[in-house]
C-alpha positions as CSV (number, residue, x, y, z in Angstrom):
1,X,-2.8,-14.8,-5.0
2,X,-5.7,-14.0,-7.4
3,X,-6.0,-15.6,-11.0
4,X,-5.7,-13.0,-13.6
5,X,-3.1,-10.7,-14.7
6,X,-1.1,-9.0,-11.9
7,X,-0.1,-5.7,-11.9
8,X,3.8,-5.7,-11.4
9,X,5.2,-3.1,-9.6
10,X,8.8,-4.1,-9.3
11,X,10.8,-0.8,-10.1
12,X,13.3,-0.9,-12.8
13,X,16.7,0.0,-11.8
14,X,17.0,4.2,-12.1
15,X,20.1,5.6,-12.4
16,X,21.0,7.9,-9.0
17,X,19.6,11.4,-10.1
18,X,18.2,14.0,-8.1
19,X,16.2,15.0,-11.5
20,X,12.5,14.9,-10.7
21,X,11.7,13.0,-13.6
22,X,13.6,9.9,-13.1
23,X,12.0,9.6,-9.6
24,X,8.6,10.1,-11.6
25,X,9.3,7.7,-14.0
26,X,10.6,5.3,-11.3
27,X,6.7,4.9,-10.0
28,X,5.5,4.9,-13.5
29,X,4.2,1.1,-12.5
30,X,2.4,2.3,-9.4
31,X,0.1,4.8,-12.0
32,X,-2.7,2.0,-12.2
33,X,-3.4,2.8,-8.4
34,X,-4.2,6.4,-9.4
35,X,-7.6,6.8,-9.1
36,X,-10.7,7.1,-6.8
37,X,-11.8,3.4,-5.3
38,X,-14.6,2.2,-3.2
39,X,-15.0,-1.5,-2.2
40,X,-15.7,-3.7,0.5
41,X,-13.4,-5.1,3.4
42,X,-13.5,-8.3,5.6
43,X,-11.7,-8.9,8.8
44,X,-10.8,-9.3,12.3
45,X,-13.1,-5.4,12.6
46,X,-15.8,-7.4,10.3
47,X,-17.4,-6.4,7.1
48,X,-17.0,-2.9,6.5
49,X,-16.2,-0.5,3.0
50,X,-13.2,0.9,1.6
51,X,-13.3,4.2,-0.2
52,X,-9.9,5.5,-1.6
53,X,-8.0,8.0,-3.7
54,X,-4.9,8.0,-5.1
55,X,-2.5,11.0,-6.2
56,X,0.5,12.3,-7.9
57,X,1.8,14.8,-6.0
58,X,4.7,17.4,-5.0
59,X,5.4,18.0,-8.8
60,X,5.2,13.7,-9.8
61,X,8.0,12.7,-6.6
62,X,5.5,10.8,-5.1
63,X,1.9,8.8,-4.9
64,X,-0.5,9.7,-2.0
65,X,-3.5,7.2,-1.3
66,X,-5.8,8.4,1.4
67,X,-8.3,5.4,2.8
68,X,-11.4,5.4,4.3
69,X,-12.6,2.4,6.1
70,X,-16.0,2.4,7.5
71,X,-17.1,-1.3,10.0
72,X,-19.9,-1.5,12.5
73,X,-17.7,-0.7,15.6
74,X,-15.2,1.7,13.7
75,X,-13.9,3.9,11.7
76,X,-9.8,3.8,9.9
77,X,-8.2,6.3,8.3
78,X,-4.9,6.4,6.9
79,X,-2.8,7.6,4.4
80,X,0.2,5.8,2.2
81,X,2.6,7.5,0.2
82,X,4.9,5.7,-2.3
83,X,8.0,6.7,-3.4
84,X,11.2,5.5,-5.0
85,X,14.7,5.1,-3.5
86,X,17.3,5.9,-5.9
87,X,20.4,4.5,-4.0
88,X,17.9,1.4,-2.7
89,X,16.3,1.1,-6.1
90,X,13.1,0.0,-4.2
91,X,10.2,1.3,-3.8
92,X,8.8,2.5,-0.2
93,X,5.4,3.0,1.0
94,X,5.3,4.6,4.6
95,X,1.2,5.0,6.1
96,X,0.2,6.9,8.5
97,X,-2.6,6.1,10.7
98,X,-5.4,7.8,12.7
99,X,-4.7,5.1,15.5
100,X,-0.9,7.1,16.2
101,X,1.0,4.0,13.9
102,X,3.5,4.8,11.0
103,X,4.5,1.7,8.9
104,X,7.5,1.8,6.8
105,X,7.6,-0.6,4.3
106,X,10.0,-2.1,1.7
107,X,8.9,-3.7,-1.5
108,X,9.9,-7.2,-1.7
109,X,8.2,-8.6,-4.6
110,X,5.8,-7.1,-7.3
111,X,3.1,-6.2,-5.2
112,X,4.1,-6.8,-2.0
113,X,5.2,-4.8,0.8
114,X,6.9,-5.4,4.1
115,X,7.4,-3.7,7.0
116,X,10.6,-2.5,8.0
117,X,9.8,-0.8,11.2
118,X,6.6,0.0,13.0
119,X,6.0,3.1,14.9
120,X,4.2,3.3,18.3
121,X,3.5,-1.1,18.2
122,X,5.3,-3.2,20.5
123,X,9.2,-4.5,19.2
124,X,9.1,-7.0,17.2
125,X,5.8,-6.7,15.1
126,X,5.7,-7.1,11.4
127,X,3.4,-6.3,8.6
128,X,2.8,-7.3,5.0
129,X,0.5,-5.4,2.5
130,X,0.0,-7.6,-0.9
131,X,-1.4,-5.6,-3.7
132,X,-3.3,-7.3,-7.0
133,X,-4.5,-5.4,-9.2
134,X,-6.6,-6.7,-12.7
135,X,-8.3,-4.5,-15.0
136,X,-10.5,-1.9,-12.5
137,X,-10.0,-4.2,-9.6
138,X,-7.6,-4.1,-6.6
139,X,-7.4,-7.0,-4.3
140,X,-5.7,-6.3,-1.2
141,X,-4.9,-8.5,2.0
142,X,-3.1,-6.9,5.2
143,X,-1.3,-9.4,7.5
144,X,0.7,-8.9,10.7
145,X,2.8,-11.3,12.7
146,X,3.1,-10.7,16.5
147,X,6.5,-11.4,17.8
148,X,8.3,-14.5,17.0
149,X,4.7,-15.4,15.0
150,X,4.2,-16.1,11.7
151,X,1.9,-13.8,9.4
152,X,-2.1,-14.0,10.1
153,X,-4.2,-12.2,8.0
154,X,-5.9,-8.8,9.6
155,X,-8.3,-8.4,6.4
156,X,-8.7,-8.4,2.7
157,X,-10.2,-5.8,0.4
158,X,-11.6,-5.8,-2.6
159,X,-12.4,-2.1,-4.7
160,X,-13.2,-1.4,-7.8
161,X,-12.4,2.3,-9.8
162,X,-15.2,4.6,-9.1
163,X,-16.1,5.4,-12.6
């Protein structure tokens, strides 16, 4: 974990509403990410850069971040969209990427995210996406654990807001 102030994103119990504002109100912590963001990545690809923006959209239900991830052999693309689960009272983050995967994931703690299923991976394989955010910067580290493994990380990001 970084030193600094965290950015907690634990979701405060929301009563179950099918009113669009308590589901907006429900990702009111996840409104630092909103934003346009370029930074740098390291990792098993190697050194590459991270350009993202993140959204409110389909009237507040939801936040949308679309990533760009640019390193000498490749290219990564995906997409993550929060939301919040009024009978869970967690929030979920499900990304979609250009490789054919879809991770759903749970939050667990302020911050972090685990998978709950993968899509199109072999049985078995988990994920971990850990989120710290201090002033204009967002830390990030992605880990996955093969079968019966424990976590490794994949890579870390740091971005700053694009002013």
């Amino acid at each position: 974990q970084q030193p600094g102030a965290t950015v907690t994103m634990q979701m405060p119990g929301a009563p179950a509403t099918t009113s669009s504002s308590a589901a907006t109100q429900s990702l009111a912590d996840l409104d630092t990410l909103v934003g346009r963001w370029t930074g740098t990545s390291k990792g098993k690809s190697g050194d590459g850069t991270i350009e993202r923006e993140c959204d409110r959209i389909l009237n507040g239900q939801f936040i949308q971040c679309r990533t760009r991830a640019a390193y000498p052999r490749e290219t990564h693309t995906d997409i993550a969209i929060f939301s919040y689960d009024r009978n869970a009272k967690k929030v979920r983050m499900r990304q979609f990427h250009e490789e054919g995967f879809v991770n759903e994931y749970t939050q667990t703690s302020p911050g972090t995210f685990m998978s709950d299923s993968i899509e199109n991976l072999g049985s078995g394989w988990r994920a971990r996406e850990a989120y710290h955010l201090m002033g204009d910067t967002w830390h990030e580290t992605f880990s996955l654990a093969g079968p019966g493994k424990d976590f490794e990380t994949y890579s870390q990001g740091t971005l700053n807001r694009a002013k």
